[in-house]
Residue frames relative to the residue before (quaternion, step in Angstrom):
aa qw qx qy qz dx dy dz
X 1.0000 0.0000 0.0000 0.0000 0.00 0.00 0.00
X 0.8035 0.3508 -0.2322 0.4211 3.35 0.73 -0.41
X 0.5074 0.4654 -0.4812 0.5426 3.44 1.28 0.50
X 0.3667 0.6021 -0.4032 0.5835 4.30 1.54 0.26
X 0.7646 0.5251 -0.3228 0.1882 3.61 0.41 -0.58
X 0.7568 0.4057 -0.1712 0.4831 2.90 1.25 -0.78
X 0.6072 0.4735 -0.3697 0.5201 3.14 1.54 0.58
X 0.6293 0.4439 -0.4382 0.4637 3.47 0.76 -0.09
X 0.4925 0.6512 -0.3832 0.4318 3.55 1.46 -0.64
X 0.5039 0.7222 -0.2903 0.3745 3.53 1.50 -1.40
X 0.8169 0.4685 -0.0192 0.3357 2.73 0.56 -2.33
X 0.6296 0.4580 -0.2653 0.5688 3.43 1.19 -0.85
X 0.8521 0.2964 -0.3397 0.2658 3.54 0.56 -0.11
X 0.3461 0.6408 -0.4546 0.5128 3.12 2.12 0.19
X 0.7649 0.5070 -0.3119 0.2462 3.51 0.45 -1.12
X 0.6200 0.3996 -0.4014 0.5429 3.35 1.63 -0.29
X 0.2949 0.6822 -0.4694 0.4768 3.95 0.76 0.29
X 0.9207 0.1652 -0.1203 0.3325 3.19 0.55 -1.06
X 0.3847 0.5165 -0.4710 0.6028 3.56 1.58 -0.04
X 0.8459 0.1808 -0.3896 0.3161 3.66 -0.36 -0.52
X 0.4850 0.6122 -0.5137 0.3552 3.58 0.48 0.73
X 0.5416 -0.6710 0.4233 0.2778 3.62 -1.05 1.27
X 0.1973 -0.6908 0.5853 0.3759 3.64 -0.60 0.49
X 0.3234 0.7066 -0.5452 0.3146 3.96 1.21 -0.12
X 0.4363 -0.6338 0.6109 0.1863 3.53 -1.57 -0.09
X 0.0940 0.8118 -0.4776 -0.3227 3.49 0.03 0.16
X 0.4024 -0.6756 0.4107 0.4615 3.84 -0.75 1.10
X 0.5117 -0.6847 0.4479 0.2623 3.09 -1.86 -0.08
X 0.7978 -0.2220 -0.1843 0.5294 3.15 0.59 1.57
X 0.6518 -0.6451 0.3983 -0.0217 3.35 -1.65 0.78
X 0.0059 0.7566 -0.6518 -0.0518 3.39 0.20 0.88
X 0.0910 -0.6791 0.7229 0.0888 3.47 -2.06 1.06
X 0.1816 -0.7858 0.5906 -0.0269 3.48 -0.72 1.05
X 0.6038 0.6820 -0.3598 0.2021 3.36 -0.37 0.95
X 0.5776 -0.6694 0.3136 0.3465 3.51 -0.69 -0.29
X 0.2550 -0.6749 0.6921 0.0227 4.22 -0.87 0.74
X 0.1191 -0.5173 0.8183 -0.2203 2.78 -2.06 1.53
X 0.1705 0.7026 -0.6835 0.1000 3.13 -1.06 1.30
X 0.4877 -0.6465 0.5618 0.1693 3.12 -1.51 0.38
X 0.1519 -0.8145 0.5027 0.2466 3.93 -0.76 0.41
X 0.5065 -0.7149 0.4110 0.2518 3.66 -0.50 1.16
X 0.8123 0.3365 -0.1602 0.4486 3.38 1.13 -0.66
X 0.7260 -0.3693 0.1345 0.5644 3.63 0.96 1.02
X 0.4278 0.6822 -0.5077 0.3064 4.00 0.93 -0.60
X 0.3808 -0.7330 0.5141 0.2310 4.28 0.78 -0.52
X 0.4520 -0.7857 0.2729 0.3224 3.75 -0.30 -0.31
X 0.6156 -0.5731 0.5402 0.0272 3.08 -1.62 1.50
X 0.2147 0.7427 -0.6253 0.1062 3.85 -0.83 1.25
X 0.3412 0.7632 -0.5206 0.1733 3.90 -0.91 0.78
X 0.6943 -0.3183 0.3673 0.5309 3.54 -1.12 -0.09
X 0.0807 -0.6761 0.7321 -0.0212 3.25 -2.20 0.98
X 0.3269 0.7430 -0.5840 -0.0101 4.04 -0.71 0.24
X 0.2257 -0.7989 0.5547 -0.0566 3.08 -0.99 1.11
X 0.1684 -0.8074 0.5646 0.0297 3.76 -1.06 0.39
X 0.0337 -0.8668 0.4961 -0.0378 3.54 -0.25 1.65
X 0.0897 0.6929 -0.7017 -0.1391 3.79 -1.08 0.22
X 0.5201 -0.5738 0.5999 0.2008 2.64 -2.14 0.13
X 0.0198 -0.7525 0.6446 0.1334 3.96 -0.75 0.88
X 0.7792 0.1718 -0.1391 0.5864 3.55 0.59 -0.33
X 0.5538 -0.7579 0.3368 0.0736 3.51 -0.60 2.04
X 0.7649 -0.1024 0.0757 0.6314 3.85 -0.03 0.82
X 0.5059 0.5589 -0.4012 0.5203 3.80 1.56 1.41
X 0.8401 -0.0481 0.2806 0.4617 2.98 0.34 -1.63
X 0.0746 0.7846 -0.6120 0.0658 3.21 -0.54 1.36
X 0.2540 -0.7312 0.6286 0.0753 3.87 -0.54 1.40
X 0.1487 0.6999 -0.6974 -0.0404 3.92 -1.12 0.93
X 0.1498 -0.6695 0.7147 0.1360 3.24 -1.47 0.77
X 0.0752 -0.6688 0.7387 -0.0370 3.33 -1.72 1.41
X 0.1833 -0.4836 0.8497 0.1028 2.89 -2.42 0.08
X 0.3579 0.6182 -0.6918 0.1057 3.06 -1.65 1.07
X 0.3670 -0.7947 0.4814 -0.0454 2.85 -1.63 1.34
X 0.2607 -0.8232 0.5037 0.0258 3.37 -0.47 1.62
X 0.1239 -0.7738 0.6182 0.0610 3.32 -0.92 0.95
X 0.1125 -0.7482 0.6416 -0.1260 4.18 -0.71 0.95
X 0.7429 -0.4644 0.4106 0.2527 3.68 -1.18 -0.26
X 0.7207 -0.1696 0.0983 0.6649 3.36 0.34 1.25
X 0.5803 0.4165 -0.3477 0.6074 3.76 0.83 0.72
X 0.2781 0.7417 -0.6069 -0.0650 3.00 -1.61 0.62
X 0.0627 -0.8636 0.4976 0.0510 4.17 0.21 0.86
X 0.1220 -0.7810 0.6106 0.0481 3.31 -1.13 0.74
X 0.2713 -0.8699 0.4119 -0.0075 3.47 -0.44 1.46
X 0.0308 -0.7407 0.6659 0.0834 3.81 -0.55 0.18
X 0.0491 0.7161 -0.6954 0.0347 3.80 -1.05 0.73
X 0.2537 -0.5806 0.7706 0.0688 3.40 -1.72 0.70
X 0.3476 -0.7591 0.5502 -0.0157 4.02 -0.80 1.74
X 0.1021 0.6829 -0.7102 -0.1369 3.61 -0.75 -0.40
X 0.0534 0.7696 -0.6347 0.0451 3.84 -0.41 0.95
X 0.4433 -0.4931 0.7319 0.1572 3.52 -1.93 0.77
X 0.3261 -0.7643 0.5540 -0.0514 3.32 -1.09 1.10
X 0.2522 0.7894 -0.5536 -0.0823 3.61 -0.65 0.76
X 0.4362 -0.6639 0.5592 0.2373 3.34 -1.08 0.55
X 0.3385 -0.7663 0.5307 0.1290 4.00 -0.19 1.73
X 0.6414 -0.2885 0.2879 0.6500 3.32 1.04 -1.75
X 0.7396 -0.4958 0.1582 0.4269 3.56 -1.03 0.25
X 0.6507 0.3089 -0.2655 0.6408 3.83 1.05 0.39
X 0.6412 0.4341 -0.3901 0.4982 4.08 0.54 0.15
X 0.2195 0.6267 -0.7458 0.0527 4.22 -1.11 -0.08
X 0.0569 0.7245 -0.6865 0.0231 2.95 -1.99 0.59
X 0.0086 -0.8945 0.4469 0.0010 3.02 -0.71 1.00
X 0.2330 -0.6698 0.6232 0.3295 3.84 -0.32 0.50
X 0.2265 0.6789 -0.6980 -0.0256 3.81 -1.69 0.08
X 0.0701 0.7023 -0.7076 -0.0334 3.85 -1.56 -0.40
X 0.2428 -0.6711 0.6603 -0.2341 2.72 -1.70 1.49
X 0.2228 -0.7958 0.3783 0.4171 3.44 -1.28 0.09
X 0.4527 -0.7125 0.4535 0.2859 3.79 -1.52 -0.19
X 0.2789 -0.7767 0.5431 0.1551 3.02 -1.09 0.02
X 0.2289 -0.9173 0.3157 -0.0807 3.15 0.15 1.50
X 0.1088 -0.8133 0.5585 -0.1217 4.13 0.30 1.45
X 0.1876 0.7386 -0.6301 0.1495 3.47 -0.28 1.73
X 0.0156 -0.7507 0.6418 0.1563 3.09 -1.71 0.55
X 0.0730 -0.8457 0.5261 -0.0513 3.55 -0.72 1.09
X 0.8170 -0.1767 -0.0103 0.5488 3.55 -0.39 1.02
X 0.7835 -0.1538 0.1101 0.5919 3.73 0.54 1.20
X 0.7751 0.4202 -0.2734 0.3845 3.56 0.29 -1.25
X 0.3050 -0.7272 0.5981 0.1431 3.45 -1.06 1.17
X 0.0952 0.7282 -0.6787 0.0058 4.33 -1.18 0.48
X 0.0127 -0.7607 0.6307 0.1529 2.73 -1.61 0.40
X 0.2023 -0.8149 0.5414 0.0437 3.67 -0.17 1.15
X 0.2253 -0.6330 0.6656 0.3249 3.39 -1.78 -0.26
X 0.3894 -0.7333 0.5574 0.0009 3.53 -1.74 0.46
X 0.0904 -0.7861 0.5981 0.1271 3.13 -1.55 -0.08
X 0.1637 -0.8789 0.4466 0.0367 3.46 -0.66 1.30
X 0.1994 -0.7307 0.6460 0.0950 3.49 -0.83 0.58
X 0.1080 0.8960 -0.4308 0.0009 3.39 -1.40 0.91
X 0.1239 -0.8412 0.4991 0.1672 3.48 -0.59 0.32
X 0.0212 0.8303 -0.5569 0.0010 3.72 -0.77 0.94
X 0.2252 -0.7587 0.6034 0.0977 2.87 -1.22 1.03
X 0.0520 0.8940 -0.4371 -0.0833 3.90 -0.53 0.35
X 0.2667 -0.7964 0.5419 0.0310 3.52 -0.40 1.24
X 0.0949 -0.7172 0.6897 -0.0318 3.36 -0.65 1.39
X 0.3748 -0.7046 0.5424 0.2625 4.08 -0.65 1.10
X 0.8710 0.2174 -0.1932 0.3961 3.27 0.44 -0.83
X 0.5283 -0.7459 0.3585 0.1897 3.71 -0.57 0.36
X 0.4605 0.7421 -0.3076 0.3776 2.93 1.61 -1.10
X 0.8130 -0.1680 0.2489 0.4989 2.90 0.67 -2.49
X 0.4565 -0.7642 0.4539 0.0413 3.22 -0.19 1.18
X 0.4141 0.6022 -0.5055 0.4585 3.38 0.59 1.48
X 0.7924 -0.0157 -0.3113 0.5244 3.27 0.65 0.79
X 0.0194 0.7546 -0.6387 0.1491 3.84 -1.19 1.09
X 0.3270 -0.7120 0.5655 0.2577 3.18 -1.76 -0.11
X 0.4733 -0.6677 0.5365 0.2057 3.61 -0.78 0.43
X 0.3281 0.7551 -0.5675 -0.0113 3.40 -1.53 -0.25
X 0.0734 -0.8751 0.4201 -0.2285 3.17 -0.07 2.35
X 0.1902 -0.8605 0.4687 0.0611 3.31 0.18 2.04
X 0.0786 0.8785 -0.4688 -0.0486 3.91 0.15 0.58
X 0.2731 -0.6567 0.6274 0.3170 3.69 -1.46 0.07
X 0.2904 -0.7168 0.6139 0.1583 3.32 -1.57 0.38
X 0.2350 0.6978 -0.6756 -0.0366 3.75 -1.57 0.14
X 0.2833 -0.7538 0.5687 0.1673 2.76 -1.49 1.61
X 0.6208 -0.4842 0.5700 0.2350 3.50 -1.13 -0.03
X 0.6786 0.5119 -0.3176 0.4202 3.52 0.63 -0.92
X 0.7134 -0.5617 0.2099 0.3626 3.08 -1.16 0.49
X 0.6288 0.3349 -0.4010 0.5759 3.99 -0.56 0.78
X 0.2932 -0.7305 0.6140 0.0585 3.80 0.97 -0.08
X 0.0850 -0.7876 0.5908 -0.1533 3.40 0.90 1.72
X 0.0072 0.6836 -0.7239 -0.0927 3.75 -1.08 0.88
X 0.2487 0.7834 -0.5655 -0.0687 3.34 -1.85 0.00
X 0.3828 -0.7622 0.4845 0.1943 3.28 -0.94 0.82
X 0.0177 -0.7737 0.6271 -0.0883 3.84 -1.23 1.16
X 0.2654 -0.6347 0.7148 0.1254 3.03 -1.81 0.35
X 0.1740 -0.6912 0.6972 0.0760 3.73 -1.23 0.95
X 0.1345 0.8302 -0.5332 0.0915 3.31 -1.10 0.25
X 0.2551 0.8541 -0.4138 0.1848 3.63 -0.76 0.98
X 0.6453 -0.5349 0.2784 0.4690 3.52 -0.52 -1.25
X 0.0307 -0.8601 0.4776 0.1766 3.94 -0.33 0.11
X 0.5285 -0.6724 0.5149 -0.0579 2.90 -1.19 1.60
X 0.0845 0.8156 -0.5721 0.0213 3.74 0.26 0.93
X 0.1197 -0.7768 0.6181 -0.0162 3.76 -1.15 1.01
């Protein structure tokens, strides 16, 4: 009987090993395709253009890293941005996630002639809505965020991105 123990002990803990594994795939990484509108906190007015980003996951229901680029277009202004995220993942239910993360940016503006480049800091929140449940290769997104630049005046503003996401 006691050479039985340490195998049913085996057996009882392999078997929960395997109930709690997803039979889901998770894909390897995330295209977002869409468009941003932000607002500038300090008198700058508001900013609307194209956004696409590309997320993966190294550390499962930990860490999800996205790098984007999106360009804002305004009156006699136009800035193109590139950020690197670090986001916390949660799983709502099998077609809901949200995550909160921030990262910094790099920020390329030209405004009446004058050319800057600055660095930043972003803050985000995403929500992501996968219709189907099954399989999670196509969804939509929607990623209210805050900015701060570094550069002189310490430009702030608040935005929202939003679009489609492309899992592969």
């Amino acid at each position: 009987m006691n050479a039985a123990k340490p195998i049913l002990l085996y057996l009882f803990l392999s078997a929960g090993n395997a109930l709690a594994q997803s039979s889901e795939k998770e894909p390897a990484a995330i295209v977002e395709l869409g468009g941003a509108a932000y607002h500038g906190l300090t008198g700058e007015g508001a900013s609307f253009g194209p956004t696409v980003a590309l997320e993966v996951t190294p550390i499962e229901n930990w860490l999800e890293i996205e790098a984007g680029v999106t360009s804002l277009f305004r009156r006699h202004a136009t800035e193109w941005s590139a950020d690197l995220l670090f986001k916390k993942p949660w799983t709502l239910s099998k077609k809901a996630e949200f995550m909160v993360g921030a990262g910094p940016e790099w920020i390329h503006a030209r405004q009446y002639g004058v050319t800057t480049n600055s660095v930043g800091g972003e803050i985000v929140a995403d929500f992501m809505y996968w219709p189907s449940s099954a399989k999670h290769r196509f969804g939509w997104y929607v990623e209210p965020g805050y900015e701060y630049n570094f550069a002189q005046g310490h430009e702030q503003s608040l935005g929202v991105s939003g679009g489609l996401l492309i899992a592969f």
